[in-house]
Every structure is written in C-alpha cells, then in structure tokens.
Residue, then its C-alpha position, 0 to 999 in steps of 0.5 A: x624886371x621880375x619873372x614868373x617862370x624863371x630865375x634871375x641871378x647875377x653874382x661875381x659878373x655871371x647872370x644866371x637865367x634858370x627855367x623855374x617850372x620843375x613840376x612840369x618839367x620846365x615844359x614851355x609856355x609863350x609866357x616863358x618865351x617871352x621871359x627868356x628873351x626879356x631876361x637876355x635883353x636885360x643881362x645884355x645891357x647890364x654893365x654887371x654881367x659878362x657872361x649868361x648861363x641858361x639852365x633849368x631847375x630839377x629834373x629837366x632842363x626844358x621837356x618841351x612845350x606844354x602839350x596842354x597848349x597844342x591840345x586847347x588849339x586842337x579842340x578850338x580848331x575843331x570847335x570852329x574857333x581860330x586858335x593862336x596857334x603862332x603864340x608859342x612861336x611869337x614869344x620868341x621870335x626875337x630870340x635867334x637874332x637877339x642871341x646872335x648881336x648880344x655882346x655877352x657869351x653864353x652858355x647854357x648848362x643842359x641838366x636834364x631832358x632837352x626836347x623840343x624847343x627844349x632842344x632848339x633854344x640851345x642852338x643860337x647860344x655860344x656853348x653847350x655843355x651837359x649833364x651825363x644822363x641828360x638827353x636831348x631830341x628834336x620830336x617835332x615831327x613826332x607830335x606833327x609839327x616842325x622844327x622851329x627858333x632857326x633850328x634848320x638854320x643852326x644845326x647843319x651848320x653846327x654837326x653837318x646836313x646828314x647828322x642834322x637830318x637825322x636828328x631832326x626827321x627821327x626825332x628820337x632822344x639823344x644821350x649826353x654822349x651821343x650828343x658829344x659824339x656828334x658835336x651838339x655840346x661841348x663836354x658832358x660832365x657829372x650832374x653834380x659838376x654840371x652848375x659849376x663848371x659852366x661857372x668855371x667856363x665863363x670865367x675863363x672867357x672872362x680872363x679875355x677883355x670884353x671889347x675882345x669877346x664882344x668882337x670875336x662873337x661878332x667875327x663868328x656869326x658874320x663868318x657863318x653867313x660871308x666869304x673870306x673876303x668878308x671875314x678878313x675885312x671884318x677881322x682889320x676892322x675889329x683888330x683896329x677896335x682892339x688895339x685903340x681899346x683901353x683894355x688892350x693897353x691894360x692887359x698888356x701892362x699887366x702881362x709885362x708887370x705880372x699883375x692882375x689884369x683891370x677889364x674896367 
C-alpha cells in the first residue's frame, strides 16, 4: 500500500512509519489517521518486520490536529450543517486495540513537538524515547476539547493519577527532561542520536526470540487489566509456548555452542 502522509520504510528487519507533512508540522488529518493505523496492520503481518519505529519528519514529530478542521466544523455548525466532527476520532478508532494485540514492539522516536493527538498516539505504543529540545502537551482542554485515543486510560497507568491529572487538565507543553522525570519516555537523546538509537533499541529487543517478545507484550497488557492470579496463569501458559517453541531449542544451542543465534 501506498501512502500520502507518511513514509513507509522496512530495512534490516525495522519497518519505519514516518508522519511525512513537515510543512505543516505533521499536523493530523483523519487521512493520516487512517494511514497510521493501515501502516501498523501492514508492518504487523509482515514476516519481514520485527520491530516498528514511528516518528516524524522535520521539525515536529506531530503538532497536533489540523486546527483548519476544527475551524470548518465550527463555521458548518454555525451554518446550520452537520459537520463530521467524530472524523479525526473515527480515523483511528482501532488504533489503541490494534497497538495493544500486535505481535511487533514499538517504539516511537519523539523528534520534535508532540501536542495533541501528537502526544496521545505515543501512548498505546511499547517505548517512547526523545529528542532533547523536543516537547510534548496534552492541549486539549485549551482548544475546548478532550483527551482522546485511550489517553485517560493509558497515562495513569503509565506516570500515576496526580501526574496524569496535571498534564491532561494544564494542558502545557513539556520539556523532554521533564517528560523523562515524570516517566512519559524512557531516555532523551541528542536530535542528531534521536533516529539511531531508536535503531539500536530494536535491535536489542531483536536479540530476544520473536514467540518470546510476541508473548511477553501480551503478559504486559493482560497485566495492566487482570489480577495476579491472571497474570501467573497467563505467564504458565506462555512459558509452555516458549519452551516447545523451535527458537527455544535454537537459542539455547547456540548459547552453548557460542554461536550466532537463527530466529527463523
């Protein structure tokens, strides 16, 4: 499939999804929406991929919505007309569900300003890391609206209800060091490092078999939701998985024939 306003790369195993509307600083559009979530569904079933970077190109990773499309549903409205306002929201409906079954990590590479649902999309996704100068900010309230995309869902959960509540009711812009602080990323790197060490990331996590990290993404979210109890009957299962798994065989003979390991 071919895309408008993104960029769709796949080299040595790494499918890279880029927002590709630096002019208006990757600003959101429902035909963007739709584009992110087509491209993880495609780096998702691709025997190719095994890890997915998402990020931007130029200055912003996503500055947000279009304000063009609140602004033509406001004159609609006013008009008379039934505007679609849900159309942005419909766009990626799927996408929180979809980020937390797909069987590939992700990471997601924060170059540049996050705001929004610039900010919001980073969530369902497994690591976050940014560019020092970069910054992040949950405005909706300042442009009348509300967090969206499972944000109230995935934020506490992830820095705690008091922090949670503070970003998403100030809706002020973050530092990339006061989002490390708080725990909204992982590591804050040099602009230049930004696109590389995302890199160097997922092949760390390709070092690991891919029934492994299929099943221990899994663990996680099954976690976030169930009990203990859940949890551990989960983990039997998926250990079971693992242990009658080929690549279990494979990369424990080639840990004790100190050889490079075969995921295939």
């Amino acid at each position: 499939m071919t895309f408008d306003t993104l960029l769709y790369q796949v080299a040595d195993q790494i499918a890279t999804i880029t927002l590709n509307r630096p002019a208006k600083l990757n600003a959101y559009t429902p035909q963007m929406g739709h584009e992110i979530v087509e491209a993880m569904r495609q780096a998702d079933a691709d025997p190719e991929v095994r890890v997915i970077i998402l990020t931007g190109a130029g200055r912003a990773f996503c500055a947000g919505a279009d304000i063009s499309m609140f602004d033509r549903n406001i004159r609609t409205r006013e008009a008379g007309g039934q505007p679609n306002s849900s159309a942005g929201r419909e766009a990626m409906a799927d996408y929180p569900s979809l980020m937390r079954t797909m069987s590939k990590p992700s990471i997601v590479a924060i170059n540049g300003f996050a705001l929004g649902v610039g900010a919001t999309m980073t969530l369902p996704c497994d690591i976050r890391i940014m560019a020092d100068g970069a910054t992040m900010g949950f405005i909706f309230t300042r442009v009348g609206l509300m967090t969206e995309l499972g944000s109230s869902y995935f934020l506490p959960r992830l820095i705690g209800v008091s922090r949670a509540t503070e970003m998403l009711l100030t809706g002020r812009q973050y530092s990339a060091q006061e989002c490390l602080k708080i725990g909204v990323v992982t590591e804050v790197v040099a602009p230049e490092r930004l696109q590389s060490r995302a890199r160097e990331i997922a092949r760390e996590i390709m070092q690991g078999s891919p029934t492994s990290i299929r099943l221990t993404r899994r663990a996680i979210h099954n976690g976030i939701m169930g009990t203990l109890e859940n949890a551990l009957e989960f983990e039997a299962f998926a250990l079971e998985q693992c242990y009658t798994s080929r690549e279990h065989k494979e990369y424990v003979s080639a840990f004790m024939e100190k050889r490079q390991r075969n995921p295939s």
